[in-house]
N, C-alpha and C positions, 0 to 999 in steps of 0.2 A: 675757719672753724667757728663754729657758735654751741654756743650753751642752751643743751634743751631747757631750764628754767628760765634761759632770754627770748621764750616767746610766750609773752604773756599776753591772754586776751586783754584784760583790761589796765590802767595805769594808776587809774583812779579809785582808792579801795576805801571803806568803812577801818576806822583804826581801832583795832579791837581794844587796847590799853589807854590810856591818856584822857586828857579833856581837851583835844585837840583831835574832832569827829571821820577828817579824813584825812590822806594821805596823797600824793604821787609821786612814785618812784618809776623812772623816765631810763636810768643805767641799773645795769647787772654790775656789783662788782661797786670796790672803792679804791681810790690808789693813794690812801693814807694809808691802808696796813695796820692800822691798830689793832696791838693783841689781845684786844677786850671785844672784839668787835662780836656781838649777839649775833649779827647777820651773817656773817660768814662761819657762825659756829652751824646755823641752822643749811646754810645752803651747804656747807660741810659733808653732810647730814643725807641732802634730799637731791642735789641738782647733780647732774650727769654732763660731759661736753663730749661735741663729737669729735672726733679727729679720722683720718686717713682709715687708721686699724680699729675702726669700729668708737664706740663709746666708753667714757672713761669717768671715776670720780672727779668732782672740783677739786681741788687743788688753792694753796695757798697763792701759787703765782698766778693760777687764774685769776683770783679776787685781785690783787693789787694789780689786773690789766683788765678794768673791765669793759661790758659794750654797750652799746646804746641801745634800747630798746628797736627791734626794726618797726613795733606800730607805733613808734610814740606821735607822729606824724595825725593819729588819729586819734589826740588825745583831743582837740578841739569836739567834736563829735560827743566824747563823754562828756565835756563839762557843759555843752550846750542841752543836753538830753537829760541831766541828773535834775528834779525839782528842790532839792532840799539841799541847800548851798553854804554850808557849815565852812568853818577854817578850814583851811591845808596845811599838812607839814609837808613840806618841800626839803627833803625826802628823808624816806625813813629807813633805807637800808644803801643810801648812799651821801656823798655829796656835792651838793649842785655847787659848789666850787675848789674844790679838788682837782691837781692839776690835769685828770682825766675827762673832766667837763669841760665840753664845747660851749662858749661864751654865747657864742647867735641861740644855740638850743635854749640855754638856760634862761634868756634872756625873752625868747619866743615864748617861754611856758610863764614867765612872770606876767607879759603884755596879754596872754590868753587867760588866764588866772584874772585879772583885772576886765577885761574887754567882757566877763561873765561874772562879775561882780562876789570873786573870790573874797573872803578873806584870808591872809597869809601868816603863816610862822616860816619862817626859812632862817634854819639854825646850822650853822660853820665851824669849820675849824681851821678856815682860809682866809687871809688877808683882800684876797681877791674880792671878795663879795665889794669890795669898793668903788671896785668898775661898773657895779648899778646902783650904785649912792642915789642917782639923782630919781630912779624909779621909786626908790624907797621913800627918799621924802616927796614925792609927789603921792605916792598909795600909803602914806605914814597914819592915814584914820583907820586903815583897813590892813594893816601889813605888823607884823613883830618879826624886825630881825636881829641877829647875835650869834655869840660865840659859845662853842662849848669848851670853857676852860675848867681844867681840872687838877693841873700839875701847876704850883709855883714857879715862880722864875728861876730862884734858889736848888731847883731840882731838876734843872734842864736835861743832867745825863741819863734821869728817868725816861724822861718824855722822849727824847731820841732812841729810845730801848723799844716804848709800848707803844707810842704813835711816831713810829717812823723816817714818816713823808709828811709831816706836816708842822704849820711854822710853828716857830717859839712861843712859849706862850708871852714874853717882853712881845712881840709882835701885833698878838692878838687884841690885847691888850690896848695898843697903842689905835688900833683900826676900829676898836671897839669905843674909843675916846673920841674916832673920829666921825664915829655912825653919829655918837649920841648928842655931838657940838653941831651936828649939823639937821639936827631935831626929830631923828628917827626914833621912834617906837622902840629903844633897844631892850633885850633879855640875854640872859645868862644860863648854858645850862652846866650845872655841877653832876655831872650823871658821866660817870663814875666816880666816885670821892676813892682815891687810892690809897688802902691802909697803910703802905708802905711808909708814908707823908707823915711827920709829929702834928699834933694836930694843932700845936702854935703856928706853922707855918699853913695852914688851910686857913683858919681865922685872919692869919694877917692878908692873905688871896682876898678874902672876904671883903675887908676893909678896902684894898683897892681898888676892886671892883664895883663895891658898892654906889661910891655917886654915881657910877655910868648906869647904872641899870634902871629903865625908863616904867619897863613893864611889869616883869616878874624873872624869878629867878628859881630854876630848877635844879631840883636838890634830888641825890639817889647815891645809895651805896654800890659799891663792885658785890655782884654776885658770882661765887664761883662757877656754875654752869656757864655763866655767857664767857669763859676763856676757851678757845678751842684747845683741845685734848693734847694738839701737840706742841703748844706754845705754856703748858702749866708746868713743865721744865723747868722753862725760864727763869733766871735768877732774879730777873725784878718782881717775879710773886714771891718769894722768900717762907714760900709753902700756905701760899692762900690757899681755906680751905673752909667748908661747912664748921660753924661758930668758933671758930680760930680767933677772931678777929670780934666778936659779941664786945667785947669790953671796949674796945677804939672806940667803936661804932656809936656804945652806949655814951661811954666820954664826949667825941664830939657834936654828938648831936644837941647832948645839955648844954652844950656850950654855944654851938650855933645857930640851932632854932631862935630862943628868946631874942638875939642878937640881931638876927640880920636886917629887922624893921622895917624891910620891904616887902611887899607881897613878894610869894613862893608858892611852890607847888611843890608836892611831894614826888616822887616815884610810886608806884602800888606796891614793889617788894619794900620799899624802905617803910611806906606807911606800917603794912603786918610788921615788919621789925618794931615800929616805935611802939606799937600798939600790944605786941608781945614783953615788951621788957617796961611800959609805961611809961616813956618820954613825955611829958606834955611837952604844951606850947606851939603845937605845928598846926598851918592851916592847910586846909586839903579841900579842891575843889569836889564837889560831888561826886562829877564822874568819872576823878581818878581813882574813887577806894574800891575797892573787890567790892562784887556783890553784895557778899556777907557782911558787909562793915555798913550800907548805904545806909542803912537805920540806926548805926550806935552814930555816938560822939565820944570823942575820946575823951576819958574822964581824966 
């Protein structure tokens, strides 16, 4: 059985959001499961699988078993053929070490990525990424990798709730200590900050994480559209909802931004948020703000 949206011509796309210009995503599908997950809210949405008795919606178990793209095989081809050789995020609606990733794969796209003079972001939520330590510090002028931690340690029966399948954050943590001792490029991204969390215990995250982060550190609030429809139930949202949540947000951003003393990068929702309620103090690379923002500076 395949997924009519796992035949995708291309691998390699323009990243419509971020400052981080392209993208390739290589698997359909993640086998973390997290309940925030924007991409399987959108494949949710639009992708179809086939089965025996015709075609059917995606489905929750589909995502948490996903499949490898069948052209990825001819991703070479794109990146040799593309003129304009911007970063990669390595991937953007999966992840490349997730216990559903194929090692040799991921590892063929790092050496193909390099062999055409990529430059790389490849951001996790797997301990794994350690089994190419050594690619990382050898492409470390040209590579930013890391973790996306977002739950404290202190709240682990959180994280077991909203991300699944995937390690602790004590884990990440520690593999994130081991990226950055061994002189990698390391970042962080905080995208989702969970309102759920007092915001003493994200600032103390802050502080631990701080000496590891080499490069920058991304910073974003939970948006209530990216939780799929059927997991807003759930008792770890404790009824997240459009500006429920305005006052955390505003709280801990005043408290964070000024703080964190390393470069950062916004989200574009969280940017319109600070810029709606007047947060100073945030740096925002150009081509993360909307449109409408490229010309102001936030006063």
């Amino acid at each position: 059985m395949t997924w009519i949206i796992g035949q995708k011509k291309r691998l390699l796309g323009k990243n419509p959001v971020g400052n981080v210009p392209l993208y390739i995503n290589y698997y359909s599908g993640c086998s973390h499961g997290c309940l925030y997950c924007y991409s399987f809210q959108f494949a949710n949405r639009v992708a179809k699988k086939n089965t025996p008795l015709g075609t059917r919606k995606l489905t929750y178990k589909d995502w948490v078993n996903p499949i490898l793209e069948p052209n990825w095989r001819n991703l070479e081809k794109e990146l040799k053929a593309r003129r304009m050789r911007g970063e990669v995020f390595l991937q953007s609606t999966s992840d490349s070490y997730a216990p559903h990733a194929n090692p040799k794969v991921t590892r063929k796209v790092l050496e193909l990525l390099e062999k055409y003079s990529y430059p790389i972001l490849a951001l996790t939520k797997n301990t794994s990424v350690l089994r190419d330590i050594d690619f990382y510090k050898r492409y470390r002028g040209n590579c930013r990798v890391g973790f996306t931690i977002t739950i404290p340690e202190k709240h682990e029966s959180l994280r077991k709730t909203i991300e699944p399948q995937s390690p602790s954050t004590k884990e990440r943590i520690s593999a994130l200590e081991t990226l950055y001792s061994e002189g990698c490029q390391t970042t962080v991204s905080l995208e989702p900050l969970i309102p759920n969390i007092p915001r003493e215990d994200v600032l103390e995250l802050i502080d631990t994480i701080r000496p590891l982060i080499y490069n920058v550190c991304f910073v974003g609030k939970l948006t209530a559209s990216s939780i799929p429809f059927q997991f807003k139930d759930n008792k770890a949202w404790k009824g997240i909802g459009k500006g429920k949540f305005d006052n955390y947000y505003i709280d801990l951003f005043k408290e964070l931004l000024p703080n964190l003393k390393r470069k950062y990068d916004i989200a574009e929702h969280t940017f319109t948020f600070l810029h709606k309620h007047k947060i100073k103090g945030c740096e925002v690379s150009y081509y993360r703000l909307p449109k409408n923002y490229q010309k102001r500076v936030l006063a």
